[in-house]
N, CA, C and O atoms as CSV, one atom per row, in Angstrom:
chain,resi,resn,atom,element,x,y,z
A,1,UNK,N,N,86.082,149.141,-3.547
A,1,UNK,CA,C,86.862,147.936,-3.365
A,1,UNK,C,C,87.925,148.171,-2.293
A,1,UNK,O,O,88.782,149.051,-2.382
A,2,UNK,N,N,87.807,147.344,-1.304
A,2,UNK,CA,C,89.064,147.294,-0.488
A,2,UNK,C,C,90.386,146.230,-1.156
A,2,UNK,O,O,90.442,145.248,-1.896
A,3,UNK,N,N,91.398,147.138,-0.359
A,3,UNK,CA,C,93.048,146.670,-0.783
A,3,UNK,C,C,92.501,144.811,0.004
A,3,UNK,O,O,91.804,144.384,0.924
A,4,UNK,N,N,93.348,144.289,-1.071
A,4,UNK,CA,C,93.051,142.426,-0.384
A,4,UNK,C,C,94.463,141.661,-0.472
A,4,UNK,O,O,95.384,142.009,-1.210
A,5,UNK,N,N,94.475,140.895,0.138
A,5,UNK,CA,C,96.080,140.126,0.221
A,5,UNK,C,C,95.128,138.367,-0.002
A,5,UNK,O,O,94.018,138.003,0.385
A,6,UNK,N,N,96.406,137.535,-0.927
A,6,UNK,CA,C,95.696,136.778,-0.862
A,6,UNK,C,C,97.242,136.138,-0.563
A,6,UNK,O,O,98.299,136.767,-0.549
A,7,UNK,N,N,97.034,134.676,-0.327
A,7,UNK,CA,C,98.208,133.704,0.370
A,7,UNK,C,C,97.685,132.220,-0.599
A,7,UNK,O,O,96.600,131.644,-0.666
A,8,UNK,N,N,99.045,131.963,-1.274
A,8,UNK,CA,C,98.978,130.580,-2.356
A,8,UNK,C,C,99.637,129.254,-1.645
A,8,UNK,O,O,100.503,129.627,-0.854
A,9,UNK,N,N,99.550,128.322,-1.665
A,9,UNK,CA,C,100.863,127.251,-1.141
A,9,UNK,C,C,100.034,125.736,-1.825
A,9,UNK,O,O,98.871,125.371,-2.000
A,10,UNK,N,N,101.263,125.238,-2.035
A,10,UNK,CA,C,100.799,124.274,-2.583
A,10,UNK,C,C,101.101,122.583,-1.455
A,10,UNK,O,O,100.883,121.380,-1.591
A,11,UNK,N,N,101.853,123.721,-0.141
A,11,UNK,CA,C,102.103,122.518,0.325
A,11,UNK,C,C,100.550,122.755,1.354
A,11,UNK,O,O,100.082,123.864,1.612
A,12,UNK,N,N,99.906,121.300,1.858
A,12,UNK,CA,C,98.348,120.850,2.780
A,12,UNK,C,C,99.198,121.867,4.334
A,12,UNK,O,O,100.313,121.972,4.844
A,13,UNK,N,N,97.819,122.405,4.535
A,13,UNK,CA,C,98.664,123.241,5.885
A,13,UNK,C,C,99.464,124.526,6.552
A,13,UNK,O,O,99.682,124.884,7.710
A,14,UNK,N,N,99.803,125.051,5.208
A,14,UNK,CA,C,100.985,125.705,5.561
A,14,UNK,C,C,100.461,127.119,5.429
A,14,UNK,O,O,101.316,127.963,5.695
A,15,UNK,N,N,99.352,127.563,5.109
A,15,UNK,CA,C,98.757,128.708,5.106
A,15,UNK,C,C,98.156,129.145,6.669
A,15,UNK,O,O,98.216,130.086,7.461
A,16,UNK,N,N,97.386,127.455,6.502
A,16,UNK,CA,C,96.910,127.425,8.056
A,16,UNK,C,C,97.765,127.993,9.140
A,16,UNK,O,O,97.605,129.023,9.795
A,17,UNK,N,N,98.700,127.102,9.185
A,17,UNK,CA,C,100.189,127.318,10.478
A,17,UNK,C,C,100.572,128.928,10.122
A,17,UNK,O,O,100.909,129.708,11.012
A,18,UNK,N,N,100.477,129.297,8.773
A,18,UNK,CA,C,101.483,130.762,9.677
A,18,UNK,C,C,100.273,131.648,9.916
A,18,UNK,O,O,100.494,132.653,10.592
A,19,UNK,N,N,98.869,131.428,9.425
A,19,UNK,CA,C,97.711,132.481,10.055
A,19,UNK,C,C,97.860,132.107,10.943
A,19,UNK,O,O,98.179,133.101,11.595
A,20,UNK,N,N,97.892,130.546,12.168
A,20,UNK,CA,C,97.508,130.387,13.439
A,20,UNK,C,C,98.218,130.979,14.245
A,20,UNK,O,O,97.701,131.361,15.295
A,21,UNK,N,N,100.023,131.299,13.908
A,21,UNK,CA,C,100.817,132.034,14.579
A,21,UNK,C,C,100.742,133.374,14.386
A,21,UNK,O,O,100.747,134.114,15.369
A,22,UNK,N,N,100.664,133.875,13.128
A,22,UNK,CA,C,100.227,135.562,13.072
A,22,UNK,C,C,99.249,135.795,13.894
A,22,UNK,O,O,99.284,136.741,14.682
A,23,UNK,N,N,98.035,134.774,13.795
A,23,UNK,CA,C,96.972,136.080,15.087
A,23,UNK,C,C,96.790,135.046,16.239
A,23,UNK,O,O,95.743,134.817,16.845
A,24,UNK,N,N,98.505,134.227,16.504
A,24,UNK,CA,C,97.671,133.902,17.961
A,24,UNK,C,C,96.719,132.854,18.491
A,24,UNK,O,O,96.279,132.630,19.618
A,25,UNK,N,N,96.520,132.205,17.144
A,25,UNK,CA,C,95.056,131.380,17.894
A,25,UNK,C,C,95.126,130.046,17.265
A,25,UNK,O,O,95.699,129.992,16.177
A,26,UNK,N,N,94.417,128.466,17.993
A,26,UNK,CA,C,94.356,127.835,16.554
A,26,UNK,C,C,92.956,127.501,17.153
A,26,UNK,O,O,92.357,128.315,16.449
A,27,UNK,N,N,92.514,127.251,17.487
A,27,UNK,CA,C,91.290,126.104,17.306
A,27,UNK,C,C,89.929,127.501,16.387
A,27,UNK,O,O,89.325,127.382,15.321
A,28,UNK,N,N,89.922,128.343,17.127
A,28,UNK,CA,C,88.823,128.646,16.468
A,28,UNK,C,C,89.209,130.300,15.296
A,28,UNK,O,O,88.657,131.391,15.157
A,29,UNK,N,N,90.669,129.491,14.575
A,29,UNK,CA,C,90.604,130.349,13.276
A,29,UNK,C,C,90.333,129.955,12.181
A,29,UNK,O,O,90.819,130.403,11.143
A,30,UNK,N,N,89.221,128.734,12.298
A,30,UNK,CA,C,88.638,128.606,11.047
A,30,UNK,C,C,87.401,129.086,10.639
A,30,UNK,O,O,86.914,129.108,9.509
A,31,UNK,N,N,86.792,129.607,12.087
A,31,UNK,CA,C,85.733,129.788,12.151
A,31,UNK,C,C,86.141,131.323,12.143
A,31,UNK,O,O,86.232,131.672,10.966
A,32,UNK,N,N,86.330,132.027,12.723
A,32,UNK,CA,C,86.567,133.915,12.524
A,32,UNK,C,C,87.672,134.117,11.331
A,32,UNK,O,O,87.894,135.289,11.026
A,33,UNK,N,N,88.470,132.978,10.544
A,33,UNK,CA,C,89.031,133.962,9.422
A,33,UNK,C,C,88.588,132.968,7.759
A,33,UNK,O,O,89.027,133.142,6.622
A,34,UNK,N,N,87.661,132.041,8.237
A,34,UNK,CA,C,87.418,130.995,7.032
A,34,UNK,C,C,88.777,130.369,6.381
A,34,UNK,O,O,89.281,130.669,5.298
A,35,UNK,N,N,89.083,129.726,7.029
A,35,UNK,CA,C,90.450,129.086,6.774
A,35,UNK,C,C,90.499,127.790,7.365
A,35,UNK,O,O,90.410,127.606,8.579
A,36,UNK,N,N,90.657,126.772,6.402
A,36,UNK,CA,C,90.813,125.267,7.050
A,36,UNK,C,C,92.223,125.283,7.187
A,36,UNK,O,O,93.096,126.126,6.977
A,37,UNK,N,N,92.191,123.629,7.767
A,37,UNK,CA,C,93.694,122.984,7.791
A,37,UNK,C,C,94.308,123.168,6.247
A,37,UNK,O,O,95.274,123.866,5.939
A,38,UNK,N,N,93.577,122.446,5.463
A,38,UNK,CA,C,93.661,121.566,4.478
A,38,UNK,C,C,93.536,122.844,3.169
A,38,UNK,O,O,93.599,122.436,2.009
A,39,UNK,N,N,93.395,124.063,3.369
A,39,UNK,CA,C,93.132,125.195,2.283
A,39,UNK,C,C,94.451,125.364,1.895
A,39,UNK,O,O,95.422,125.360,2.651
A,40,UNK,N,N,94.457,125.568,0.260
A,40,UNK,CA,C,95.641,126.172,-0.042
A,40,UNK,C,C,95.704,127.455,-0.626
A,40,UNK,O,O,96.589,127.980,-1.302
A,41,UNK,N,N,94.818,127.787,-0.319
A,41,UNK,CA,C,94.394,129.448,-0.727
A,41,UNK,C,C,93.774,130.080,0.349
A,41,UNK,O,O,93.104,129.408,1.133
A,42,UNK,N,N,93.930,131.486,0.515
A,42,UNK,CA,C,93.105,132.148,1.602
A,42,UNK,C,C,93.153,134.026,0.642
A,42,UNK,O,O,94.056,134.525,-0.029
A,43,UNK,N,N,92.073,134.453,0.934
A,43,UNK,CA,C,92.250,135.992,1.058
A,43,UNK,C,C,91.600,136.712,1.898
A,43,UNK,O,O,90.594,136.168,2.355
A,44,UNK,N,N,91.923,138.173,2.405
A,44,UNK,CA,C,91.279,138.657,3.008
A,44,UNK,C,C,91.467,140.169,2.342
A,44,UNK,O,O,92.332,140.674,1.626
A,45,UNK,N,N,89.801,140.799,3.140
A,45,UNK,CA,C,89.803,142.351,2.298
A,45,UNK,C,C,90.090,142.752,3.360
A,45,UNK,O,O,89.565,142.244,4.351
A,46,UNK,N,N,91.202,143.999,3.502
A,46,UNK,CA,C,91.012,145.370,4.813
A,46,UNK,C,C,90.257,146.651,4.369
A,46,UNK,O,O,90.098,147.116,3.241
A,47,UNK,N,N,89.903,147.021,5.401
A,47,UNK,CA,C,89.056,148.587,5.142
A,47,UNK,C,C,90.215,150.025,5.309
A,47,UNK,O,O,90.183,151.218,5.005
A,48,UNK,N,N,91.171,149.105,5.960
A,48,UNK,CA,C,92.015,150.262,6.470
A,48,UNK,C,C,93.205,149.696,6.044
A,48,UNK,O,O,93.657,148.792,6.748
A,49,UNK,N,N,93.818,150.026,5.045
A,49,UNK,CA,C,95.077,149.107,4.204
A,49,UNK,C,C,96.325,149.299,4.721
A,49,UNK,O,O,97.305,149.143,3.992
A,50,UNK,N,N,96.468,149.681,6.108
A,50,UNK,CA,C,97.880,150.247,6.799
A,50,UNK,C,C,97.436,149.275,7.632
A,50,UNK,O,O,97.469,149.941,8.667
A,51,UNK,N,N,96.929,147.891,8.078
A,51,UNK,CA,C,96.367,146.614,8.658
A,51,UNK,C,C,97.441,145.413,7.549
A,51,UNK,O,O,98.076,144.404,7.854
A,52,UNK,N,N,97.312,145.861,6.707
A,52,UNK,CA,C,97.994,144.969,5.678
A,52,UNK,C,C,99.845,145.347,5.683
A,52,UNK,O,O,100.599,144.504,5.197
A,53,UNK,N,N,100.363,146.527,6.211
A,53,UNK,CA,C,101.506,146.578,6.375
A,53,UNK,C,C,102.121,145.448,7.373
A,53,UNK,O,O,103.262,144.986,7.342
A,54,UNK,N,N,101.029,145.117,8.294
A,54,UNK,CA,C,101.708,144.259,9.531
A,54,UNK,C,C,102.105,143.221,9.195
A,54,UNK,O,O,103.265,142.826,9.310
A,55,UNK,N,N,100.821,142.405,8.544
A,55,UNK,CA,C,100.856,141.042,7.951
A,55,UNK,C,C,101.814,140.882,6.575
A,55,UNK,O,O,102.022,139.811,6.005
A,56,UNK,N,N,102.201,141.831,6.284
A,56,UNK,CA,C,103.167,141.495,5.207
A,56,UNK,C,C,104.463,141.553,5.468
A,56,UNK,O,O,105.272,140.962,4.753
A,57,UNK,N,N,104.893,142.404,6.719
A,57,UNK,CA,C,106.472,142.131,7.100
A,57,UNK,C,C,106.822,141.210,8.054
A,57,UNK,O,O,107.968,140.881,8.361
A,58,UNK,N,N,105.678,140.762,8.558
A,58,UNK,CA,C,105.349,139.643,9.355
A,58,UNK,C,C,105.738,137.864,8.492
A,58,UNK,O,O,106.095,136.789,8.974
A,59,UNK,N,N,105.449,138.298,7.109
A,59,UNK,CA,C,105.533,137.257,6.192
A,59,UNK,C,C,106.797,137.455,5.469
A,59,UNK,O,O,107.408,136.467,5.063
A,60,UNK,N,N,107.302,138.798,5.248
A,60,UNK,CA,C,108.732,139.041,4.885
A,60,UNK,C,C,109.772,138.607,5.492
A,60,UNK,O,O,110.775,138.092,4.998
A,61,UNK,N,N,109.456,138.883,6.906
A,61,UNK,CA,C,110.098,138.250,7.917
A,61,UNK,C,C,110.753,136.844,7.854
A,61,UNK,O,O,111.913,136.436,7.930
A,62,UNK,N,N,109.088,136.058,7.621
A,62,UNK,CA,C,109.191,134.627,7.517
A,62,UNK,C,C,109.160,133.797,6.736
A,62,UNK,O,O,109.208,132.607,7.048
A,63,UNK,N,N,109.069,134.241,5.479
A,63,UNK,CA,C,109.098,133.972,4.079
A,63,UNK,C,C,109.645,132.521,3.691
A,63,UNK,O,O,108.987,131.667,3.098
A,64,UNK,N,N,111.412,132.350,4.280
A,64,UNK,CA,C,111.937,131.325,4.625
A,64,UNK,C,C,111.395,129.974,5.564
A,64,UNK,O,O,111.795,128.817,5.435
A,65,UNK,N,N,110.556,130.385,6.364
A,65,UNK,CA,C,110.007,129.230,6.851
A,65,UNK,C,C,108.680,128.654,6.370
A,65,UNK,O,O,108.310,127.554,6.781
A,66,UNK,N,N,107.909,129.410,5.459
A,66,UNK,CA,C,106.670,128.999,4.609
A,66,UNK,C,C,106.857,128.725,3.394
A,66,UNK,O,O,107.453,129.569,2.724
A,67,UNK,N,N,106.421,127.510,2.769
A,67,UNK,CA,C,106.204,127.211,1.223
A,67,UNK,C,C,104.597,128.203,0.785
A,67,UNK,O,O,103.432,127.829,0.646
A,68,UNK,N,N,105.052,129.143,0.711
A,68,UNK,CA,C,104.032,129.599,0.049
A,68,UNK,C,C,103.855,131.416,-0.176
A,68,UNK,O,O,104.630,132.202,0.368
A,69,UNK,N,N,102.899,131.783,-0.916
A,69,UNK,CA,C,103.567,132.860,-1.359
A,69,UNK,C,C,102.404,133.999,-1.174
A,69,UNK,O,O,101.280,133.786,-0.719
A,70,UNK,N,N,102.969,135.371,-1.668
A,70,UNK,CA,C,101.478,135.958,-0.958
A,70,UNK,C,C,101.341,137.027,-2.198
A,70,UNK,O,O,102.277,137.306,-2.946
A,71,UNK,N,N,100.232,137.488,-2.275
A,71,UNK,CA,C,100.365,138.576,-3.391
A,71,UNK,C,C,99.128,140.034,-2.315
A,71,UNK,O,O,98.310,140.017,-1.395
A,72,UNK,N,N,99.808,141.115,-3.304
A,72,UNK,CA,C,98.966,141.997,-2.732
A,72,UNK,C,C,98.136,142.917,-4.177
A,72,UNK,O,O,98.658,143.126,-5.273
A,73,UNK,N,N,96.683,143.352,-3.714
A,73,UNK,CA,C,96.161,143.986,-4.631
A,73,UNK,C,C,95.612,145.149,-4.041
A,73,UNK,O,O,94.634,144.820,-3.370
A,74,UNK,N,N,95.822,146.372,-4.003
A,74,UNK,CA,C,95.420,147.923,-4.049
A,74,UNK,C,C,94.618,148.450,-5.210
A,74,UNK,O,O,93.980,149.503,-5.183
A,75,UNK,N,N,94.707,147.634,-6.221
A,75,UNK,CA,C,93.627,148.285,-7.063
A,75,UNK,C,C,93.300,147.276,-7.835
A,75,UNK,O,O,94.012,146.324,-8.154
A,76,UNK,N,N,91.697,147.601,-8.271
A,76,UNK,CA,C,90.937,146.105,-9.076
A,76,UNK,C,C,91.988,146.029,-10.367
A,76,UNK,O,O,92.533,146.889,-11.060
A,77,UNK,N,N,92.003,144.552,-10.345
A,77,UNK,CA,C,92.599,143.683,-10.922
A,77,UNK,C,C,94.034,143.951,-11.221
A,77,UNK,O,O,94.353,143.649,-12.371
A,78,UNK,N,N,95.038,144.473,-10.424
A,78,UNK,CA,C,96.019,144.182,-10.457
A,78,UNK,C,C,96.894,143.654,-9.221
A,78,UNK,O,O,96.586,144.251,-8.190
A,79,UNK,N,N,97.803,142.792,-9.063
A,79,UNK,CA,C,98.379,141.896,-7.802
A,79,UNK,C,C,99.910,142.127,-7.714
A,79,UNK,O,O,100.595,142.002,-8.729
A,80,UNK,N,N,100.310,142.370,-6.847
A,80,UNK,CA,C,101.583,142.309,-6.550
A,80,UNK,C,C,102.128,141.107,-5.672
A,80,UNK,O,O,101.703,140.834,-4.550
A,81,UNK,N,N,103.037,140.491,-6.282
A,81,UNK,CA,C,103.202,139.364,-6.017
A,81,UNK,C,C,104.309,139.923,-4.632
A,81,UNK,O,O,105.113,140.795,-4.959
A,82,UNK,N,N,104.351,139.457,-3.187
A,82,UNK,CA,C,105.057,140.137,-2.457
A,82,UNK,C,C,106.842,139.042,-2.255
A,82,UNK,O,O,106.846,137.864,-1.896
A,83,UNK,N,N,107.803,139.652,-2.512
A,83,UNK,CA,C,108.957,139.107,-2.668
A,83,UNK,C,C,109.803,139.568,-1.257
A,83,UNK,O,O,109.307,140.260,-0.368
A,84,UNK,N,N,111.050,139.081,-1.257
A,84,UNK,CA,C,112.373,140.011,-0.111
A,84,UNK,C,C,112.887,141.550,-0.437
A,84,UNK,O,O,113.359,142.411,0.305
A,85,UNK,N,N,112.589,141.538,-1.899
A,85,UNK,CA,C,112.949,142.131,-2.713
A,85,UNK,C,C,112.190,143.658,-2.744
A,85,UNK,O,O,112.653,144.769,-3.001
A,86,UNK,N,N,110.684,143.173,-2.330
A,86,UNK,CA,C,109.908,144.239,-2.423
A,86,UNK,C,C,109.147,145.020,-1.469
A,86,UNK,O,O,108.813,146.202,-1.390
A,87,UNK,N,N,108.943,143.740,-0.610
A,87,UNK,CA,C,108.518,143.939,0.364
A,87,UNK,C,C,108.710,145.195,1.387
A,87,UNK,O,O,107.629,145.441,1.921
A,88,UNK,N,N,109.626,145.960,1.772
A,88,UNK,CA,C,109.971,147.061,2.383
A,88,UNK,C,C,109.588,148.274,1.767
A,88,UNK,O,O,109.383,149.255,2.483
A,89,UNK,N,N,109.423,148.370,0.140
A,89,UNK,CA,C,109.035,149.311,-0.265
A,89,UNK,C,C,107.691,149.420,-0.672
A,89,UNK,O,O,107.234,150.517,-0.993
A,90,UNK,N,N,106.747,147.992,-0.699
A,90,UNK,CA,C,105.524,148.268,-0.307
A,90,UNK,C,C,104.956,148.976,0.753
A,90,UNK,O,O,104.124,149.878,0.649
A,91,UNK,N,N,105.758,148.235,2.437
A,91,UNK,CA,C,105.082,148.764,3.119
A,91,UNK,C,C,105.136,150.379,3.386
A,91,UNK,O,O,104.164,150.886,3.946
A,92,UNK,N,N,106.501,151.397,2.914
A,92,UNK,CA,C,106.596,152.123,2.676
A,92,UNK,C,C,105.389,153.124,1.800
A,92,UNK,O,O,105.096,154.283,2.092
A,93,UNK,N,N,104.713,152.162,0.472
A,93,UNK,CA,C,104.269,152.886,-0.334
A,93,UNK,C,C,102.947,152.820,0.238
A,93,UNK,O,O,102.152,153.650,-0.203
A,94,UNK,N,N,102.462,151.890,1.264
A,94,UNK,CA,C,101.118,151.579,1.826
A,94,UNK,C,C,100.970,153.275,2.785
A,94,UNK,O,O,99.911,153.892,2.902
A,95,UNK,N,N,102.154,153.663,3.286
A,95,UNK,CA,C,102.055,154.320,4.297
A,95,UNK,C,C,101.739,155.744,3.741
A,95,UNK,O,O,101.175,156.647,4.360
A,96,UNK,N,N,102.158,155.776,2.588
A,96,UNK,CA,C,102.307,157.111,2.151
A,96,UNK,C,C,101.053,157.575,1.156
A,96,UNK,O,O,100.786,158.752,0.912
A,97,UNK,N,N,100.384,156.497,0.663
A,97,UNK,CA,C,99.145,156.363,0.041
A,97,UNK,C,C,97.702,156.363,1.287
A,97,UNK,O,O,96.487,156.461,1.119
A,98,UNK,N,N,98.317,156.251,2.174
A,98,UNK,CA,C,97.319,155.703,2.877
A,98,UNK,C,C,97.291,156.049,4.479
A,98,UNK,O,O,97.039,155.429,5.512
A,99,UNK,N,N,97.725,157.499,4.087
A,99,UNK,CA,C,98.604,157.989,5.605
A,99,UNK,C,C,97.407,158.075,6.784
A,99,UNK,O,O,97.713,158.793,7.736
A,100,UNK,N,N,96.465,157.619,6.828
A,100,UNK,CA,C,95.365,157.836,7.465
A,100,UNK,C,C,94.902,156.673,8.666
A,100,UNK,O,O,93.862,156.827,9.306
């Protein structure tokens, strides 16, 4: 099982808008990350879980400007819901688990 991040919002859109600005692109990131306008859920798996440090301080960062929330999972069936709070010492614990 790969480490997976998944992204919740309940507001139409708002998952969309901060993937289109994280990687840069809009017209054709529905098609390379399966993500509509209109989704209020998204996840993705990494193979290499130090990929997932970026996108999460990227969202720590911006936390304040998105209605919506993100969780992270490193091992089957458990989620870490990612906060302001925690966020720094995840990506910390990603690095050190995963120094590779």
């Amino acid at each position: 099982m790969h480490p997976t991040i998944k992204f919740y919002s309940n507001k139409d859109g708002e998952i969309f808008r901060f993937l289109s600005k994280y990687y840069d692109i809009n017209e054709k990131i529905s098609q390379n990350f399966d993500i509509y306008y209109h989704s209020l859920e998204w996840q993705n798996s990494y193979e290499n879980p130090i990929e997932i440090a970026t996108i999460l301080g990227v969202f720590a960062d911006n936390m304040d400007r998105y209605e919506m929330a993100m969780w992270l999972c490193l091992d089957k069936g458990y989620y870490i819901k990612i906060t302001p709070n925690n966020a720094d010492s995840i990506i910390r614990y990603l690095y050190e688990r995963f120094p590779y």
